[in-house]
C-alpha positions as CSV (number, residue, x, y, z in Angstrom):
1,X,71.6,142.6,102.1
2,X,71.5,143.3,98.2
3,X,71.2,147.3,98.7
4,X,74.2,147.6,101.3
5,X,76.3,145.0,99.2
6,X,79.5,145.9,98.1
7,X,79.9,143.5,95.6
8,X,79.4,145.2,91.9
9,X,77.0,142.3,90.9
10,X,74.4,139.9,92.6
11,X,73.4,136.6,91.2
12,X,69.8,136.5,90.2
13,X,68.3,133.7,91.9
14,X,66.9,130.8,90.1
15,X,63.4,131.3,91.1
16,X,63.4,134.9,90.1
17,X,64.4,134.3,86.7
18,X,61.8,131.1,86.6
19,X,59.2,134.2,87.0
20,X,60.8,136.6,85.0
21,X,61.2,134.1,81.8
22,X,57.3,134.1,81.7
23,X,57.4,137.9,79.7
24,X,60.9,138.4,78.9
25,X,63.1,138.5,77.0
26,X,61.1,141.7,75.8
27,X,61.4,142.3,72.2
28,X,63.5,144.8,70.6
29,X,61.6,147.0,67.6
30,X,63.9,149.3,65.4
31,X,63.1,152.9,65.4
32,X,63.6,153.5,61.6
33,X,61.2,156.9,61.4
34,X,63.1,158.1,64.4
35,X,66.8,157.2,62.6
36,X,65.2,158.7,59.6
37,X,64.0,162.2,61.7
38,X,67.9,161.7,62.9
39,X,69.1,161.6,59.6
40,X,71.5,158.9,61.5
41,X,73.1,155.9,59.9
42,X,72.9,154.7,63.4
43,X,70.7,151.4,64.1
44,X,68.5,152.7,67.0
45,X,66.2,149.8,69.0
46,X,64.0,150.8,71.9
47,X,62.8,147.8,74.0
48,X,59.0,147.0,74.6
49,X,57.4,146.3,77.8
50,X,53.9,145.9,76.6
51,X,54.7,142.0,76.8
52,X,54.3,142.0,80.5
53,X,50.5,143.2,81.6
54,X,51.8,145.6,84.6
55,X,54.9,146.8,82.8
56,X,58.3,146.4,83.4
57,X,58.8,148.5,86.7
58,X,56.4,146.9,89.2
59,X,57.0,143.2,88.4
60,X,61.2,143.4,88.0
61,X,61.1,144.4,91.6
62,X,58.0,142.7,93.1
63,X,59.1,139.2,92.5
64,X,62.3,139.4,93.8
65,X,60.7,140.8,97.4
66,X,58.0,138.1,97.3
67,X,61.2,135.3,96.7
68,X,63.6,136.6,99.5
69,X,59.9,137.0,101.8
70,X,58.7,133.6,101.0
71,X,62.5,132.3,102.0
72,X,62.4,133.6,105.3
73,X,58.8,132.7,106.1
74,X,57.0,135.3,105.8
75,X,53.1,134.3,105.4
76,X,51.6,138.1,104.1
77,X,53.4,141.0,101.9
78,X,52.5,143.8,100.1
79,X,55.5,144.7,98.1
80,X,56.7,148.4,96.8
81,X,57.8,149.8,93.7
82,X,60.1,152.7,95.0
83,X,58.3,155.1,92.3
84,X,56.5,156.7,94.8
């Protein structure tokens, strides 16, 4: 029901974030060569995924799937990604 929602935001569920609080939050790390290539006086972070061993993609949608699966009963899942 989440993708044909019409509400503008959707509530995590508790034991979706439980998973999710084992890598994140994912640090921040200041780009200073890229400010400096900029010549910017412009703080610029990017955000690093490295912290979680499958990245950020696979994981931030797997978990909810298996959550919402394991609610209704379902006993075997393979979950996709949507990247192709």
């Amino acid at each position: 029901m989440q993708e044909v929602s019409t509400e503008r935001f959707i509530e995590i569920p508790g034991g979706v974030l439980d998973v999710y609080r084992q890598w994140r939050p994912s640090p921040l790390f200041r780009a200073h060569r890229l400010e400096k290539a900029l010549g910017t006086p412009a703080r610029i972070y990017y955000k690093y995924e490295g912290v979680s061993p499958a990245g950020s993609h696979k994981p931030n949608t797997a978990v909810p799937q298996a959550y919402y699966n394991k609610k209704e009963g379902t006993k075997l899942l393979t979950t996709e990604t949507g990247a192709g």
